[in-house]
C-alpha positions in Angstrom: 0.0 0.0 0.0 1.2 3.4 -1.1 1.9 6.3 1.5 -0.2 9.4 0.6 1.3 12.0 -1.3 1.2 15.3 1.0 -1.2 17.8 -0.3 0.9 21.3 -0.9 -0.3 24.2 1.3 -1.0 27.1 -0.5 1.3 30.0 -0.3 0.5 33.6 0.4 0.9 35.7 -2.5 1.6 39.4 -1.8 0.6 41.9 -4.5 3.1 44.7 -3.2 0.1 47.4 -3.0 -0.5 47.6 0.3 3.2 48.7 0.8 3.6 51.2 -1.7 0.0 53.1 -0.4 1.1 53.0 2.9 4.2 54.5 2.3 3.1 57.2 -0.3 0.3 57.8 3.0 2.9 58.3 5.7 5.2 60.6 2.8 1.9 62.9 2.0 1.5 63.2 5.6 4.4 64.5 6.6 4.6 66.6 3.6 1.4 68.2 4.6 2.2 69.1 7.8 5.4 70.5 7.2 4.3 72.7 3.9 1.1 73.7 6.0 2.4 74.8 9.0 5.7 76.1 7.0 3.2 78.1 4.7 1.5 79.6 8.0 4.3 80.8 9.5 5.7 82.6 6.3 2.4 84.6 6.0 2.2 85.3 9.4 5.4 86.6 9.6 5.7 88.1 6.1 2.8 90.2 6.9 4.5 91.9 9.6 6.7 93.2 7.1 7.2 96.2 5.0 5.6 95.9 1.9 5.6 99.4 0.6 8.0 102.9 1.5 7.1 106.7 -0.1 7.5 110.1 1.3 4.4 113.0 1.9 5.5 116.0 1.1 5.6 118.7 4.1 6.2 122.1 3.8 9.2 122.2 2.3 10.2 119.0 2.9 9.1 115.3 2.9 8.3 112.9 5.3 9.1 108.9 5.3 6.1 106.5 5.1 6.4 102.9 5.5 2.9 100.3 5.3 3.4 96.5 6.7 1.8 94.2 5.1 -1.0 94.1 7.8 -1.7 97.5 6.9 -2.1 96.4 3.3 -4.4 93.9 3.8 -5.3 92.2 7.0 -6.9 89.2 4.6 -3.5 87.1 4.1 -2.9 86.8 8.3 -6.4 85.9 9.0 -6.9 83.2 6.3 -3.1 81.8 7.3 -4.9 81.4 11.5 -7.8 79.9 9.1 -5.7 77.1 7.4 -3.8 76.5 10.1 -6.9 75.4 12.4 -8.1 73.8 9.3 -4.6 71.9 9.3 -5.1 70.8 12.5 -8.7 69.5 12.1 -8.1 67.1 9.6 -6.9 64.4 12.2 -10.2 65.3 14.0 -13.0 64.2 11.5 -13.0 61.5 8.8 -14.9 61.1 5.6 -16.9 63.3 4.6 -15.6 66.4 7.4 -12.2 66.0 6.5 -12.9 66.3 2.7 -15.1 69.6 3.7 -11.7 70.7 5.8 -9.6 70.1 3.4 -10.9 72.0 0.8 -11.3 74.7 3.3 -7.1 74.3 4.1 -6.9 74.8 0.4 -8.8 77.5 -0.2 -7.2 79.3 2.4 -3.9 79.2 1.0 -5.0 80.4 -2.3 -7.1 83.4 -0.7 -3.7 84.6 1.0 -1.9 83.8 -1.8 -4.3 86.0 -4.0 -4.4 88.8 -1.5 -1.0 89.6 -0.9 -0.2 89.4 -4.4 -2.8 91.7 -5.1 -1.7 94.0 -2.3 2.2 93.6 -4.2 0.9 97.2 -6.0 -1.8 98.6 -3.6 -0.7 102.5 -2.4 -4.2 103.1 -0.5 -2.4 102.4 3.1 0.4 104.5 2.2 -2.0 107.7 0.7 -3.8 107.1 4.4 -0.6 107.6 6.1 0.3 110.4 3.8 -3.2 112.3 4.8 -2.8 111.7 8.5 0.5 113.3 8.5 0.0 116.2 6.6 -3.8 116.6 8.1 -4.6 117.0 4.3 -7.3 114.4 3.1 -6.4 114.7 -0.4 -2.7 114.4 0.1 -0.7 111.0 -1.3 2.3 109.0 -0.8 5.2 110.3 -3.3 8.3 108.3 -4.4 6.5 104.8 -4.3 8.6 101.4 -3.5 7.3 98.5 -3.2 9.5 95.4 -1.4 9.3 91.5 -1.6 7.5 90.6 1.0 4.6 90.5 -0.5 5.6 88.3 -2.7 6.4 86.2 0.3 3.6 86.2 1.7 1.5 84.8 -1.5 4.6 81.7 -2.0 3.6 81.2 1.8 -0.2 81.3 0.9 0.6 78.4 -2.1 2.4 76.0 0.6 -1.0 76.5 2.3 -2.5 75.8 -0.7 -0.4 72.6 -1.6 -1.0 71.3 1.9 -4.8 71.6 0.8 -4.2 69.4 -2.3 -2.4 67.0 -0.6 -5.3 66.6 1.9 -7.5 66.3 -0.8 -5.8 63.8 -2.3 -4.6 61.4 0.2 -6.3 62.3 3.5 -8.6 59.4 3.1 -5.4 57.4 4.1 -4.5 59.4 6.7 -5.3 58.5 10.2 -7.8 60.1 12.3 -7.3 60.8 16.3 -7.3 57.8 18.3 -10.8 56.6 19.9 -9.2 56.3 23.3 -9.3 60.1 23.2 -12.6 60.2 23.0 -15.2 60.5 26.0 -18.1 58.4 24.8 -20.6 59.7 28.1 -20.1 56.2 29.7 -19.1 56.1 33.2 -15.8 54.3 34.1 -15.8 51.2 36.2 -13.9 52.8 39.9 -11.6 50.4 41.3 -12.0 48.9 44.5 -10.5 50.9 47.5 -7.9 48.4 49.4 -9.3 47.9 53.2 -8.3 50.4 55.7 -5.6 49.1 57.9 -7.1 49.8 61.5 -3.4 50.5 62.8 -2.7 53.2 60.4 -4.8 56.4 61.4 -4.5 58.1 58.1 -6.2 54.9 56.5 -9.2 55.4 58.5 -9.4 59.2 58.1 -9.1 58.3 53.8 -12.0 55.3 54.1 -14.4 58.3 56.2 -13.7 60.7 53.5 -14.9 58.3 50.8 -18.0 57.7 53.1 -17.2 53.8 53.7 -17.1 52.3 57.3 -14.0 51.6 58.4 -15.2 49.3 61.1 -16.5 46.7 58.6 -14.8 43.6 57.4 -13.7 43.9 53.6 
């Protein structure tokens, strides 16, 4: 009588995709974070910035006026505060909320990007200045310049706005804050207080506070 031939076990085959979409996950992640909170802090700091130098003429003489960019425009600071909490709120809602945030991230980054370039030219905050210091409403700013940063400020604006995109595309890979973190309403089990040792005072005093008798067996 012949022995049995063995029966081959079959072999996991690997298709090599969950790898690569892990990995291409974790890199969009990380390239998210760092471009969107990179892209904040250029705007935000870019802002503060001289964007545009003239002179009001005096007299005689003339007078040096300088505009920051929050004089400008106010619009590239606030939407950078914008996509920054929007950056931060994709790891707090999934499907649907974190498209919806995403989309906010992005638009964000292209509304400062938009307003500071558009601001690149604007001489309104320096023809203010000019009328407050001569106390003549019609005066205006004289020897315009205009400097970089507002430039800046909108390449900061399009690393919010690449952040966005990257959210859009790959945030459904991305994880979502952990469940432990989250207080469902249930109350927790207490543990079980140890017995009161009757020959330690400071045990007994503990078991009264907790409003058990300390006389009773445990």
């Amino acid at each position: 009588m012949s022995a049995a031939s063995p029966v081959p076990l079959p072999i996991p085959r690997s298709d090599g995709q969950a790898g690569p979409a892990a990995s291409a996950g974790r890199r969009s992640l990380a390239a998210a974070l760092l471009l969107g909170a990179l892209g904040a802090a250029v705007v935000l700091l870019a802002s503060g910035q001289t964007w545009a130098e003239g002179a009001a003429a005096v007299g005689g003489g003339t007078l040096p006026l300088d505009a920051e960019g929050r004089d400008v425009t106010g619009a590239p600071a606030a939407l950078a505060i914008v996509g920054l909490a929007a950056l931060v709120a994709v790891f707090a809602v999934r499907s649907g909320g974190r498209l919806l945030v995403s989309v906010l991230l992005a638009l964000s980054g292209a509304g400062a990007a938009a307003t500071a370039f558009l601001g690149a030219s604007d001489s309104g905050a320096l023809d203010e200045k000019a009328a407050e210091m001569t106390g003549d409403t019609a005066a205006t700013a004289e020897s315009l310049t205009h400097t970089a940063w507002p430039y800046v400020t909108a390449v900061g604006g399009l690393l919010l706005l690449i952040a966005g995109l990257l959210a859009l595309r790959y945030g459904r890979t991305w994880p979502a804050m952990s469940g432990r973190y989250e207080r469902d309403g249930t109350p927790r089990p207490r543990k079980a207080a140890a017995a009161p040792d009757p020959d330690r005072p400071e045990d007994l005093w503990k078991a009264l506070d907790r409003g058990e008798d300390p006389t009773r067996d445990g």
